[in-house]
C-alpha positions, -999 to 999 in steps of 0.1 A, spaced: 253 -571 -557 226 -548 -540 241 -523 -514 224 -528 -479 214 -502 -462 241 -493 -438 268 -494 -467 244 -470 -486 250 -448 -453 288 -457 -451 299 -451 -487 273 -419 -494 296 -395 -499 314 -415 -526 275 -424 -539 268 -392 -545 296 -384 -568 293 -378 -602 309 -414 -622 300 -428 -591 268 -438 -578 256 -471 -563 263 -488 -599 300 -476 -595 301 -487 -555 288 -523 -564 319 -523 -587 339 -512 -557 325 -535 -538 334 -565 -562 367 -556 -571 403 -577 -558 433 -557 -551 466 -570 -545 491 -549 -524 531 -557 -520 542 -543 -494 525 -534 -457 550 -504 -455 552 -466 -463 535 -467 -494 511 -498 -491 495 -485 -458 474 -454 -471 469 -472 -498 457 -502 -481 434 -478 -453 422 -458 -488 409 -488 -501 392 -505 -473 377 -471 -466 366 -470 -500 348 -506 -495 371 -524 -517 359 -560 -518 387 -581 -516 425 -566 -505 454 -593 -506 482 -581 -489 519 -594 -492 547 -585 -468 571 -607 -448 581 -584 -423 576 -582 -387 565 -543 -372 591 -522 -357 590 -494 -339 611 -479 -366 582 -484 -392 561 -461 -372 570 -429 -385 556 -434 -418 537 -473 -418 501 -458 -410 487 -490 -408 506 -505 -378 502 -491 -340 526 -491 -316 508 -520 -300 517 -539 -333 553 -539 -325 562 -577 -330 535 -585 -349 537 -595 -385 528 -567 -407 498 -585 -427 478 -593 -397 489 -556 -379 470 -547 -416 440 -567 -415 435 -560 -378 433 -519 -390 420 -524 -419 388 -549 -410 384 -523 -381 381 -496 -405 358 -516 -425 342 -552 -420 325 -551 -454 365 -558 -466 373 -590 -469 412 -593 -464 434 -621 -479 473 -620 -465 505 -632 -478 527 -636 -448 558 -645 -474 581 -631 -499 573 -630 -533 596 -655 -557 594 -663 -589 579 -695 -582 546 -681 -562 543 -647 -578 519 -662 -610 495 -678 -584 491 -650 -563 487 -626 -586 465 -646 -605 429 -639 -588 435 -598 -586 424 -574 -610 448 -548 -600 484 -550 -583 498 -522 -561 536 -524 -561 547 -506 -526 579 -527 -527 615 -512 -513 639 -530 -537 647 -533 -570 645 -571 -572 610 -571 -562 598 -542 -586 615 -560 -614 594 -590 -605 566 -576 -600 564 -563 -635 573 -587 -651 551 -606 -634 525 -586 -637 536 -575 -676 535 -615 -685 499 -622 -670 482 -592 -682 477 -573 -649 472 -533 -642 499 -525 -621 506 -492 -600 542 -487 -592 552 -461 -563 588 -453 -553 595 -429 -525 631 -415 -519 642 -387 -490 618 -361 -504 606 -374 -537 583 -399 -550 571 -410 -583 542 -429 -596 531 -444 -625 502 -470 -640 513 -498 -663 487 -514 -684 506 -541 -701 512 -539 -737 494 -507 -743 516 -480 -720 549 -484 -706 562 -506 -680 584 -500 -654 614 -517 -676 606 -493 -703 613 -465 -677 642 -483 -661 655 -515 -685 687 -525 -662 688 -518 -622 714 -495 -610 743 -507 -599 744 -522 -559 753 -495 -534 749 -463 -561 709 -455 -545 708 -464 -509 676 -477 -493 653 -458 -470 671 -477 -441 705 -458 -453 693 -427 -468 655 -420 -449 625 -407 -463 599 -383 -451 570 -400 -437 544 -374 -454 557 -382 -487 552 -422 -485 512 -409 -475 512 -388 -509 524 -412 -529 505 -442 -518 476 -424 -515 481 -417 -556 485 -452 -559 447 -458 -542 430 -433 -560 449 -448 -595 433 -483 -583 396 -466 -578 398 -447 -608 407 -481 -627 381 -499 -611 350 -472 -617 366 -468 -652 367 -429 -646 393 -404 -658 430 -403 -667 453 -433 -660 489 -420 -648 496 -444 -681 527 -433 -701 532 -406 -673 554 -406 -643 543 -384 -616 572 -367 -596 567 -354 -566 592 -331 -548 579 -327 -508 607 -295 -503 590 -270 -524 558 -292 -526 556 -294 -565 543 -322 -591 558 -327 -626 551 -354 -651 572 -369 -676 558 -382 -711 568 -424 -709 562 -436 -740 561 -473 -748 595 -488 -753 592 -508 -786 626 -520 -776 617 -534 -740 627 -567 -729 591 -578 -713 566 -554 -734 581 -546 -762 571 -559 -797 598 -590 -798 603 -593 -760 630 -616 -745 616 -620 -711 594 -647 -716 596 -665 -680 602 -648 -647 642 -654 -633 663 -652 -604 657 -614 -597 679 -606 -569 709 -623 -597 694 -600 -620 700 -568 -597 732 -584 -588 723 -589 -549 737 -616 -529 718 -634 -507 728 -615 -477 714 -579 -492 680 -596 -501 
């Protein structure tokens, strides 16, 4: 791919970084992301990455706007309200950028569609808000082989992490079992400070362009916390479970299940 000459003008400050150049934008340029989730944590990560001039974003939600999503969902304007979130997102996003070609999911991931979606990314962001979704997601993602970013956001903290599968941990390695239903409210029940879902998704984005341009240090085997009250970052050593259920070295997960069963959700809480 040969850049033209307006995205040699668009993307020049990125060109003229070191790592980068116009090698490391064609690369951008060619790469398929797949986000989960057109909420807190997908929208800067979604606006990072179109900015950025990845190729191809797909983007899964099944969610309608609402005003409620405002304070924090950068993606979607108040004019949005109504809309479904994936085409709110590829209205801002192709407006941002045209060179971005945007592929959305206007559906909720199951273990039945999961494999084929996934299937034509290189790298999966995971900006899900429930536990049967992250599960899936890895597992998913753990079973086909796929780089995953995971992002979880909370009141004032947030935590991120990069999974490559079978060489660092996974998110099962971090958490093996979900907590029990009711003991960790959602963001609907327990709220979450807008500025913290921007930090934390916009991690996840610069994880995904450092993956793609093959530059510096994966958040692999590391979870970054992030504590928005006395603005701090830690990071916690994740070693590889050699015990885990999808990546460890005699794994038991071998097919994707019934996740919401799994976290022990009814249908009514899904």
């Amino acid at each position: 791919m040969k850049l033209r000459d307006d995205q040699i003008e668009r993307y020049s400050r990125q060109i003229i970084l070191p790592y980068v150049g116009g090698k490391g934008q064609e690369k951008l340029l060619s790469a398929k992301v797949l986000i989960v989730g057109a909420g807190g944590l997908g929208s800067p990560a979604a606006l990072y990455l179109a900015s950025a001039g990845i190729g191809r974003i797909g983007i899964v939600d099944s969610d309608k706007v609402e005003i409620n999503n405002l304070q924090r969902q950068i993606l979607h304007l108040n004019s949005g309200i109504g809309k479904s979130k994936v085409e709110s997102a590829k209205e801002r996003m192709t407006a941002i950028n045209p060179d971005v070609e945007v592929v959305t999911y206007n559906l909720r991931l199951t273990s039945e569609n999961i494999l084929d979606i996934i299937r034509d990314y290189d790298i999966v962001i995971d900006g899900s808000d429930n536990f049967p979704t992250r599960y899936l997601v890895n597992d998913a993602c753990v079973l086909s082989g796929k780089p995953l970013s995971h992002g979880g956001i909370f009141r004032f903290d947030g935590q991120a992490t990069t999974i490559l599968p079978r060489q660092s941990a996974c998110y099962r390695c971090l958490f093996s079992e979900p907590p029990p239903p009711g003991l960790v409210p959602s963001c609907q029940e327990a709220g979450i400070l807008g500025a913290v879902a921007g930090v934390i998704g916009t991690i996840q984005a610069n994880e995904v362009l450092k993956y793609v341009l093959g530059i510096g240090n994966l958040l692999t085997g590391r979870l970054l916390i992030f504590n928005a009250l006395d603005s701090s970052f830690r990071q916690v050593k994740v070693p590889r479970d050699a015990k885990c259920p999808v990546c460890g070295d005699n794994p038991i997960v071998k097919e994707l299940i019934d996740y919401a069963e799994f976290c022990n959700l009814s249908r009514k809480e899904k």
